[in-house]
N, C-alpha and C positions, 0 to 999 in steps of 0.2 A: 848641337851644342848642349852639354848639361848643365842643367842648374847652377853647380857648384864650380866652373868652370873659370878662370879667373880673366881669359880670354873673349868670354861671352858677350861683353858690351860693347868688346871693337870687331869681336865677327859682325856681331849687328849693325852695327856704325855703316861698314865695309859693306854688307849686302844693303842695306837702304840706301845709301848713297851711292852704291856703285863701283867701286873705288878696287884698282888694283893692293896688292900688299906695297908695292915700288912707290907709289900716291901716297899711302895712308902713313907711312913711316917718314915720308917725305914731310908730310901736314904734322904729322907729330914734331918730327925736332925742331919744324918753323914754331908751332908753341912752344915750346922746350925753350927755345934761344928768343921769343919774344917775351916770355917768364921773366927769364935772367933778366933782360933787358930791365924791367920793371922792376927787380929785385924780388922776384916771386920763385920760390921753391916748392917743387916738388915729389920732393921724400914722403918718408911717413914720417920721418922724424921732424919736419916742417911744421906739422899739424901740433893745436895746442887744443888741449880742451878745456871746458873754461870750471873755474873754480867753485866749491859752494858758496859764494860772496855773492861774484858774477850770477853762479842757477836764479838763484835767487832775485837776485836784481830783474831776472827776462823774465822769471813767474812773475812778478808782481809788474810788471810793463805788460806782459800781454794780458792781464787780469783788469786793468783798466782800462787799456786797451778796449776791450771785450764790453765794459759796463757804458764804455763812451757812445759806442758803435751801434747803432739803431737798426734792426734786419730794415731790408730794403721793402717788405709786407708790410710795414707798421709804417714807414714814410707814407706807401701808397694809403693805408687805411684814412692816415690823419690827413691828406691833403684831401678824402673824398670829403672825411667829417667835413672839414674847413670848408670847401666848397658848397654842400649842400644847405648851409646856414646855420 
């Protein structure tokens, strides 16, 4: 497989799973036609990407996000504090 290969994530698929190509085309158009069902496409023309309004708005959600969030080292330090008196 190379790199640049556009095939290379369902050769991979195919040898990790095991999977005839008659199987794997088969399990595709079942998602394919369980997509539609849902009203889910996809094209590349489906894909939106999102606005500088929207960037904006996930910078600053994961920036607080970020300042909420206590590493899990600093829970453990302050429950020893706490504990030791």
């Amino acid at each position: 497989m190379a790199p640049g290969d556009k095939n290379a994530g369902r050769d991979e698929a195919a040898y990790r799973l095991n999977l005839g190509e008659s199987q794997a085309e088969a399990l595709r158009k079942q998602g394919v036609r369980s997509g539609e069902k849902r009203g889910k496409s996809y094209e590349p023309s489906s894909l939106r990407l999102p606005n500088p309004h929207e960037e904006d708005q996930m910078e600053k959600a994961a920036t607080a996000s970020n300042q909420k969030r206590t590493h899990v080292t600093e829970k453990i330090a302050n429950q020893y504090r706490d504990s030791r008196g």
